[in-house]
N, C-alpha and C positions, 0 to 999 in steps of 0.2 A: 963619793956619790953626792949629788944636787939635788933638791928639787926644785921643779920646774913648773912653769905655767906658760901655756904654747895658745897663742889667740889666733882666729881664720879672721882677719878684717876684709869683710869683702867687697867695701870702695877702695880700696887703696891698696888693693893687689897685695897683698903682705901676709907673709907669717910671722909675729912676733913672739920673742922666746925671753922671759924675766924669770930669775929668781926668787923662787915663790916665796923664800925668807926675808928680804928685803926689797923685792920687787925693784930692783934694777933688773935694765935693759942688755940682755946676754947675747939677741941677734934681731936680725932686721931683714926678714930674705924677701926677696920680690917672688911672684907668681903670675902665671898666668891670670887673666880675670875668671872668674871673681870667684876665690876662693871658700868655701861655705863653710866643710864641717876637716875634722882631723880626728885621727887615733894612735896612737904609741904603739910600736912594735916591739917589745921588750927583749927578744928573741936577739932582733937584727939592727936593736937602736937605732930605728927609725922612725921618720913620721910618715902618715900617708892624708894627704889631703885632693879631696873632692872638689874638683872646679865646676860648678852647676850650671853658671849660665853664661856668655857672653858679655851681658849687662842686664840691667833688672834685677826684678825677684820674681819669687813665686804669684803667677795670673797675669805679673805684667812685665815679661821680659825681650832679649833678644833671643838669637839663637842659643840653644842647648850647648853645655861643656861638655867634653867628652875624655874628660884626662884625669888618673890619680898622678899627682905629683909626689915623689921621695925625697924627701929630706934626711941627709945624714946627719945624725944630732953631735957625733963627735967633732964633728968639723964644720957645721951647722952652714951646709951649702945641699943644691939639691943636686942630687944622683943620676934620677930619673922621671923625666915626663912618660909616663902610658898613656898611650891611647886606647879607649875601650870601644871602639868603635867596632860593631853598630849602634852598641849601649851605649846610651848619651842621658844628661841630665842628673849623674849621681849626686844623692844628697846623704843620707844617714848610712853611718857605717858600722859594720859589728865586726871585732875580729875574733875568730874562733882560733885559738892558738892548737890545737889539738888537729883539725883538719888542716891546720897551717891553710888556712885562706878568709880573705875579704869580703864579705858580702855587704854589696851596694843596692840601697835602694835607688832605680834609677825610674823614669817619668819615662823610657822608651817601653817600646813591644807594650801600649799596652798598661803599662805600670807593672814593673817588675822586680828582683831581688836580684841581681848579677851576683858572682862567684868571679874571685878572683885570687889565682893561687899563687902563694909568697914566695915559693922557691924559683919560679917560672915567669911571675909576673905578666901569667898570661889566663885569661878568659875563659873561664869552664865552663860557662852555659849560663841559665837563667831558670828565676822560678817565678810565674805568675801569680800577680798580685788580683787580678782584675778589677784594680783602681786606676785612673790615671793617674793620679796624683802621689802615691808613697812615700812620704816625707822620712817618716822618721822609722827607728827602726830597733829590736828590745831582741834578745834572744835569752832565754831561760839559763841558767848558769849549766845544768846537764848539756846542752847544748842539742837537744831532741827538737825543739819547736822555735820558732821567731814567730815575732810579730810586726807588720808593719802600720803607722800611724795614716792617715787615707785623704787628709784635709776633708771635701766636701763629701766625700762616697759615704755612703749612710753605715759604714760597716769598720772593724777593723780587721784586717787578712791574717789567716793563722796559718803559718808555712813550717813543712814538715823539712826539718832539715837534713834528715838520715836519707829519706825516700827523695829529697828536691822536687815537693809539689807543694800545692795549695791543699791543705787539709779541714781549712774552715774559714767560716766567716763569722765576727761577734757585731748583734746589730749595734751603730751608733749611728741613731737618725740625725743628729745634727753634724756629723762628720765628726773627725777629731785632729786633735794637733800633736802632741807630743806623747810619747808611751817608755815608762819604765816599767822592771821586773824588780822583785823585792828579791834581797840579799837570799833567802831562802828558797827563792824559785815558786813561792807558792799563791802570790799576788800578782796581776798585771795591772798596774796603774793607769790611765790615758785619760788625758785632759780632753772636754767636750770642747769642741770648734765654734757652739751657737749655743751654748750657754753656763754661767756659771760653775758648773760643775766637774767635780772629780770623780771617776769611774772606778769601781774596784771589781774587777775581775778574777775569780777563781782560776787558775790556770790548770785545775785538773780537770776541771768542766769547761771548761771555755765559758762560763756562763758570770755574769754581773751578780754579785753578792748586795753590793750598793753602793750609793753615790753622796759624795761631802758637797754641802753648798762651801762655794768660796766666795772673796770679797766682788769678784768682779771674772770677768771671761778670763782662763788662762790660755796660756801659749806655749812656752816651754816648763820643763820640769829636771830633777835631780835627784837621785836620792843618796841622802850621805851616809858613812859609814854607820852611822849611827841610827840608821832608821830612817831618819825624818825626811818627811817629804816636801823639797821647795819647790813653789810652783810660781812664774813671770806672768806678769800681766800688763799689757800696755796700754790700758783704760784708754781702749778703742774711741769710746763716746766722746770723750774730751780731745782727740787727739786728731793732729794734721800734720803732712808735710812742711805746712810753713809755719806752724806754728804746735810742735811735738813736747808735749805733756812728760813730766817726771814718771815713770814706771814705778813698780814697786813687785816685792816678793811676798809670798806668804808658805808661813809655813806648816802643815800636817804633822801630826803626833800620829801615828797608827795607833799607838799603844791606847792615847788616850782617845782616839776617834773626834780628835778634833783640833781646832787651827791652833793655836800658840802663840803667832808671832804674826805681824806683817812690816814689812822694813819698807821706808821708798829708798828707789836707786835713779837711774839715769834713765833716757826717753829709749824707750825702744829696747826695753829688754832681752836678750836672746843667749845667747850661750850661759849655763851654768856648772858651776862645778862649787868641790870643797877638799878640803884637805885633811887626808888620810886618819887624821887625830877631830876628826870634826870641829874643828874650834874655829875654825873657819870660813865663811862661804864667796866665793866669788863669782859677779854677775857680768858677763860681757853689755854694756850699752852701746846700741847699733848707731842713735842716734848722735851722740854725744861722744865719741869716737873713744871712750874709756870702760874702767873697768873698777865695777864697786867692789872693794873690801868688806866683808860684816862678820864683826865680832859673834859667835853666837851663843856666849856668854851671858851676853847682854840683849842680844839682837840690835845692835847699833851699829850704825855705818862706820867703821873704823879709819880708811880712809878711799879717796880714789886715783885712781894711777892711770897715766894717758896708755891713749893705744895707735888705733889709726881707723879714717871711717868705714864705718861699716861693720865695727869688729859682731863678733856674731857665734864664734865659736868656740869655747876656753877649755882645754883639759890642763889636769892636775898630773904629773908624771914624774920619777924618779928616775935618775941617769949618771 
C-alpha cells in the first residue's frame, strides 16, 4: 500500500498523482478541461473528477462541464468519461460508500445536488438547492443530511439525504464559500464569503452557535484528523491577476476556540488537505502552479513541490 496525493490542476487539464512520502511524480494524466475537484473510491480504486467548466471559473466562465471522469489508480489511466447531462457544472463531491453513490453539487436546475450511482455509473435524480451557485459540499458522517456551500445566496441549503429533498435553509447574509462537518457530526463549519469570519453551526439545530474572527476573508477550509481547523485566504485586497499576492493558511483550535497558527503559502490558495497522522498539511496553489508542504509541528513551510496551473484540488488517499 502507498500513499498518495492526487491534484485537479485546472489550467493544464491534469490530474497529478505523487507520493505523499516523498513527493515524487507517480502519474501525469490528461483530462478534459478543466478539471476542478476529485474523491477516492476505496471500494473500486478509483478516482472520480469533476470537469466544471469549459474555461474560466466561477462568475467568469465559458460553457458548463458536464463529465465525471474515472480514473483507474492501479494503472493510473482513465476508464471512463460520464456524461451527466442535463446536469452540468459539477463542483464539490461527497461519496456516500453505504448508498454506493456520488453526490454532485452542480450550478444546473436551478442549483442542485445530483446522484450518481457507482455500480451503474448512471444518474438518479437531483435534490434542489435553490441557489444557483452550490459550490461546495459537507455531509454529516451518519450520512442523514448534507450541506451545500451557496457563494453569494444569503443561506446555506440543508438537504435531506434519506428523503432527497431540501429540508432547510441556514441564514448567511454574506454568502459563503467552503463548508466542513466536524469528525463527530456535531459541528458544521462554513466560511463567510463577505467577511472575515468562521461560522459554527449546530447541526442538530441547524442553528449558528457562533462565529471566530479570522485574519482576513476565507475561501477554502480542512479539517484534520486532529480536529484542527485550516482555513485559505487569498488577501483579495492586495491581489490581482497580473500581479497575485502570497496566500496564506490559518489555523482553528476548536478545543481552544481560537486561531493558533497562520503559515503564508503560494497565490491563490485552493485545495487543502493533510495526512492521516496530522503532521502534515498540504495546500494546492492555483496561482503558482504548486503545492505547499507545512510542517505542523512547527507550522513552517517545510517545502514546495511543482504541480501544473491551476492546480486547485488536493486529496490525501491510501492505495
Amino acid at each position: 500500500m502507498t500513499n498518495y496525493l492526487a491534484t485537479c490542476n485546472q489550467l493544464g487539464h491534469t490530474v497529478i498523482a505523487l507520493d505523499a512520502d516523498d513527493y515524487t511524480e507517480v502519474a501525469r494524466i490528461e483530462t478534459p478541461p478543466e478539471p476542478h475537484m476529485l474523491v477516492f473510491d476505496q471500494r473500486r480504486n478509483r478516482l472520480y473528477v469533476a470537469i466544471t467548466y469549459r474555461d474560466g471559473f466561477y462568475d467568469q466562465h465559458g460553457p458548463h462541464g458536464a463529465e465525471i471522469v474515472v480514473i483507474d489508480v492501479a494503472e493510473w489511466r482513465i476508464t471512463e468519461i460520464v456524461d451527466i447531462s442535463p446536469y452540468a457544472g459539477p463542483h464539490d463531491m461527497y461519496l456516500d460508500p453505504v448508498r454506493d453513490r456520488l453526490y454532485l453539487a452542480c450550478e444546473s436546475h436551478g442549483g442542485c445536488v445530483a446522484g450518481l450511482d457507482l455500480a451503474t455509473l448512471a444518474v438518479t435524480g437531483h435534490i434542489p438547492t435553490e441557489a444557483p451557485g452550490p459550490h461546495w459540499l459537507a455531509a454529516l458522517p451518519d450520512r442523514s443530511k448534507a450541506y451545500t456551500g451557496n457563494k453569494e445566496a444569503s443561506f446555506v441549503s440543508v438537504l435531506d439525504l434519506t428523503a432527497d429533498r431540501l429540508l432547510g435553509k441556514i441564514p448567511m447574509p454574506n454568502g459563503s464559500e467552503d463548508l466542513e462537518v466536524s469528525r463527530d457530526g456535531r459541528l458544521l463549519y462554513a466560511c463567510d464569503r463577505g467577511r472575515p469570519l468562521l461560522h459554527v453551526i449546530d447541526t442538530a439545530t441547524d442553528t449558528e452557535r457562533h462565529s471566530v474572527q479570522l485574519p482576513d476573508n476565507p475561501h477554502r477550509m480542512h479539517l484534520t484528523e486532529t480536529g484542527l481547523v485550516v482555513i485559505s485566504h487569498f488577501h483579495l485586497s492586495r491581489w490581482s491577476f497580473q500581479r497575485p499576492v502570497p496566500g496564506s493558511v490559518s489555523v482553528y483550535d476548536p478545543a481552544a476556540r481560537k486561531i493558533v497558527a497562520q503559515v503564508e503559502v503560494g497565490a491563490g490558495p485552493l485545495g487543502i488537505t493533510s495526512s492521516p497522522d496530522g503532521r502534515r498539511v498540504f495546500v494546492d496553489n492555483a496561482n503558482d502552479a504548486n503545492m505547499t508542504v507545512i510542517d505542523t509541528a512547527s507550522w513552517t513551510v517545510e517545502r514546495t513541490v511543482p504541480l501544473d496551473r491551476g492546480a486547485h484540488e488536493v486529496i490525501h488517499f491510501r492505495s
